[in-house]
N, C-alpha and C positions, 0 to 999 in steps of 0.2 A: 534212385528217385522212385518213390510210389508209382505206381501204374498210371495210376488217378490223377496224380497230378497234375493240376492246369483242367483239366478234360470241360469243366462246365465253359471255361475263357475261350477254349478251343471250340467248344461247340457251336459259341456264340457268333464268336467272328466267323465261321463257316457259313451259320446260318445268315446272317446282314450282307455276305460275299454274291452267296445263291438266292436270294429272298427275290431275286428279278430277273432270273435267268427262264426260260422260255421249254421248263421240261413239265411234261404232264403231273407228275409228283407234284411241281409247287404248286398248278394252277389254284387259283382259290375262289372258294363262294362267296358271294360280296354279303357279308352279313351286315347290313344297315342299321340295324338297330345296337348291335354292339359299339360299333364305328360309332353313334352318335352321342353313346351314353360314354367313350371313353375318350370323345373329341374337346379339345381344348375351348368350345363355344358351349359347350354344356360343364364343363368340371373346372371353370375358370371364377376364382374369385369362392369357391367353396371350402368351407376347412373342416375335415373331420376331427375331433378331438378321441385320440386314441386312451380306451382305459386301463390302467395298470393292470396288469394280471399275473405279473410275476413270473412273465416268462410263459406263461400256459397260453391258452386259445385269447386270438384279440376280442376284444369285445370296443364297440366303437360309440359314444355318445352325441346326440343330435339336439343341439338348446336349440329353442323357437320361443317366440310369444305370439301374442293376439292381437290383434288391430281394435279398437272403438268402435262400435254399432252406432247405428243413429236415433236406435231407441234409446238410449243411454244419456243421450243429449236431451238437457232443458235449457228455459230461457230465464230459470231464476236465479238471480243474482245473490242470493241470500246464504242462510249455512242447509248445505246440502249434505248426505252423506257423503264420506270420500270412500274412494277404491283404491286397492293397493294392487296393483298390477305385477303378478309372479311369473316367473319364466317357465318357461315348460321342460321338460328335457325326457328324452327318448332313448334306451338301452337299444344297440341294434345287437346281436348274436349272429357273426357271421359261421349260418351252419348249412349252408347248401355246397355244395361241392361238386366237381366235372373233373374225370380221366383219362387220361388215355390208355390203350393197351400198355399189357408191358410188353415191349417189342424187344426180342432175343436173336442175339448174335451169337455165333460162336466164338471163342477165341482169336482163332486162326483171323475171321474175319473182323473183332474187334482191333486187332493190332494197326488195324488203318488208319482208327483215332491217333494214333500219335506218329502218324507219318503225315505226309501231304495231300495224297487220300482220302481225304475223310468226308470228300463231299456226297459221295452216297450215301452215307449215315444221316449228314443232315436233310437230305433230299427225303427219307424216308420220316424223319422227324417232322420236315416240313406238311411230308402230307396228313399226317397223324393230327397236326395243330389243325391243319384242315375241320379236320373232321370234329375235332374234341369243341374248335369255335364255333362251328354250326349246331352243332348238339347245346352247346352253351346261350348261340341266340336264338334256339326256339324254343329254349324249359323259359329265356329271358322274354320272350311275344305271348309266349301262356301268362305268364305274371302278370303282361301289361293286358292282356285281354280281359284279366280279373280284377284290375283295377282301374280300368278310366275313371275319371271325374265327370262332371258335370260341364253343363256350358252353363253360361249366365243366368238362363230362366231355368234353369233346372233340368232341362233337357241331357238324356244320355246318349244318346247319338244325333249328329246331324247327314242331311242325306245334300247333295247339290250335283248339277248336272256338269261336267266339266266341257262336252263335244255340244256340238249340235245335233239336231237329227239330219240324217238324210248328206248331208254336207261333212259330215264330221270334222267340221272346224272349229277349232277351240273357242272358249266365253271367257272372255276375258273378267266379266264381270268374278266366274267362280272364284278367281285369285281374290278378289275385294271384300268377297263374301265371306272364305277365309283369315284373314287378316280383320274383318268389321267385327266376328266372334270374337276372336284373337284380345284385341284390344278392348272388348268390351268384358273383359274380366281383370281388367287391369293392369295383364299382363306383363312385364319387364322383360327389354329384349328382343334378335331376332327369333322369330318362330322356328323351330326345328321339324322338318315335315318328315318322316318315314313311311315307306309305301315300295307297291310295284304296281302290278297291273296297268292299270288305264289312265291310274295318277302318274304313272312313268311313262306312258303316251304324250301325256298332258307337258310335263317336264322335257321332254327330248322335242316336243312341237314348238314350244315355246325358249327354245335352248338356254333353259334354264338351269341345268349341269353339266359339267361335263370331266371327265375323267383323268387323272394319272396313267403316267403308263404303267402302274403296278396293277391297273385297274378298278383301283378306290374312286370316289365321289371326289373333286376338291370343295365342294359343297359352298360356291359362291353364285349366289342365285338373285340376282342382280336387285341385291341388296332386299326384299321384301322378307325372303327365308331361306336357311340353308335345308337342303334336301339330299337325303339320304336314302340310295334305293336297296330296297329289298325285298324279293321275289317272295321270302320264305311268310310275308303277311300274307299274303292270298289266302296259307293252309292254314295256318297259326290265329289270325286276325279273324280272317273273311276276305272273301271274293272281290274286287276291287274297294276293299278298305283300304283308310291308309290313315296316321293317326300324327297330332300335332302335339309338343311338346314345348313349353318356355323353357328355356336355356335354366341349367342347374334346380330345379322342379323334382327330377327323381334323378337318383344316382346308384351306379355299380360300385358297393364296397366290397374290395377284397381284404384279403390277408394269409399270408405268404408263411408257413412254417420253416422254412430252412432258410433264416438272416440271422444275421449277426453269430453271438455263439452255438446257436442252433443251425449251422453251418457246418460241416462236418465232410472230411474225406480223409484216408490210410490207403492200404495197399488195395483191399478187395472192393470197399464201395466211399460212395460220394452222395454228400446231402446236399445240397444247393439251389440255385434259382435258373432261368434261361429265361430272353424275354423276344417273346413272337416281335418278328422286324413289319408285322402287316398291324397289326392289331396295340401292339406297345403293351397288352397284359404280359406281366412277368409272370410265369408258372414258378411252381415247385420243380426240382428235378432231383429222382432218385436214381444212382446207378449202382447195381451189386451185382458180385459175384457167385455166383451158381458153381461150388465146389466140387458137387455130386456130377455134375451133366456138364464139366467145362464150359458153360456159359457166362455171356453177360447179358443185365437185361436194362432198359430205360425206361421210366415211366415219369412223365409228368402230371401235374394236378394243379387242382384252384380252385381253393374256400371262397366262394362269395355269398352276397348278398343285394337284392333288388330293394331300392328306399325311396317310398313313392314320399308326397308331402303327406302329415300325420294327419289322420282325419278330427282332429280336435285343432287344426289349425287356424282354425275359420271359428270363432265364437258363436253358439246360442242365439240367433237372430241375424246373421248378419247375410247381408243379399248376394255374396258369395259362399257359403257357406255350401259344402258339397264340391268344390272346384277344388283339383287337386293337381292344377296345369297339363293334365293331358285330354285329348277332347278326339275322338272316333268321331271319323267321316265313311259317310259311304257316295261314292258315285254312284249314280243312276241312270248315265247315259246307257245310249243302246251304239257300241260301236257297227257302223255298217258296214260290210264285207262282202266279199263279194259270190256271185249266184253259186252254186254246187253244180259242175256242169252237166 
């Protein structure tokens, strides 16, 4: 039997075995904004239509139309001109891409894959996914920082106090204030909130989230919005920003090079996929043999793409026009703390 054989199935079930076991390797950074874009309340009810390419790189299409302006409206009844209303459609090119090292084993210590063993391999894969999904949600917090939308009147950030002064007790009203934007864009949907800072004061005060023991969000936020924390907005975003999303608004497209017959394994290496047990992205997975230096090595990978709503979505006059469902908050409070002694 090839060396290879099974190794990706193998590596799999290791990893879903160890994915909750309690060693410093798996710990993981709660990336929030990944977790939100690849949560079933945002990618539920969306369908990407994949375009033929003959087997080369995916290229993915995006149809939309336009809604009626109310400039466009008269009150006469008689022959008016007619409009013929055409659909839109959108080429995405999924060309960004995230790595990981290629992490090398020797022989000797390869041969664990195919014994019972093999959970220090994935323990070392585990931490590597670490690292490669953190690097992947903050090139994905730069994107969204370069692209918010608009709120209703046009405004590109809103600022609101979440504490009080002095008291540092929550306002209830900021939750209403949220939600009054919210819906006054007409919104569809729970609101999807991403943050850390002082909006994650605000969420732990008001026990708003609370956690898995893998230590994700279950993200049931007593039904107003699902909230999703994530430390890395502070450096990414801004200082206690924290940024609101309508459910399926912008989306993570990937695309995966080693399925179907571009699947490949023999004696020396193996093409295929492995799919994070925190995250649910499937990577790519390469493994080959290193003839010269009796080695082998692993590397995973993943083409994506960041798809906000198109800016021609919104028609030529119309009073949302610029809203692209994400909308930058900033608090303002002044959290009080106490003296320096």
């Amino acid at each position: 039997m090839p060396f290879t054989q099974g190794l990706c199935q193998k590596l799999q079930t290791t990893l879903n075995r160890t994915a909750g076991q309690n060693a410093p390797a798996l710990k993981r950074d709660r990336v929030g904004y990944l977790e939100a874009l690849v949560s079933e309340a945002n990618t539920a009810g969306v369908e990407m239509i994949p375009v033929p390419t003959n087997g080369k790189k995916r290229l993915v299409q995006i149809d939309y139309y336009q809604r009626g302006t109310v400039g466009t409206i008269n009150g006469d009844l008689g022959c008016t001109e007619d409009v013929e209303k055409e659909p839109f459609e959108k080429i995405v090119d999924v060309r960004d891409s995230v790595s990981s090292q290629g992490l090398i084993f020797n022989e000797d210590e390869m041969r664990k894959l195919c014994e019972a063993d093999d959970v220090w391999v994935s323990n070392i894969l585990m931490g590597e996914m670490n690292a490669v999904n953190v690097a992947l949600n903050k090139h994905l917090l730069g994107l969204q920082a370069a692209n918010f939308g608009q709120f209703e009147d046009g405004s590109a950030q809103k600022s609101l106090k979440l504490f009080e002064d002095t008291s540092n007790a929550t306002r209830g009203i900021a939750r209403a204030q949220i939600l009054h934007e919210y819906e006054k864009t007409a919104a569809s949907g729970t609101p999807i909130i991403v943050g850390g800072g002082n909006f994650d004061l605000y969420a732990k005060s008001n026990e708003i989230a609370c956690c898995n023991q893998l230590g994700f969000d279950l993200s049931q936020a007593q039904d107003d919005f699902l909230y999703f924390y994530d430390r890395f907005t502070q450096t990414e975003i801004g200082a206690n920003q924290f940024f609101v999303m309508a459910p399926g608004a912008t989306q993570l497209v990937t695309w995966n090079k080693y399925l179907g017959s571009y699947a490949k394994r023999n004696d020396v290496f193996e093409h295929g996929t492995i799919t994070d047990p925190f995250t649910g992205l499937t990577y790519d997975l390469k493994i080959h043999y290193d003839d010269c230096n009796d080695r082998w090595t692993i590397k995973f990978f993943l083409h994506f793409a960041l798809e906000f709503l198109p800016a021609n979505a919104w028609a030529a006059g119309d009073d949302l026009e610029g809203v692209n469902y994400t909308f930058d908050w900033l608090d303002c409070s002044t959290i009080e703390t106490c003296p320096v002694p």
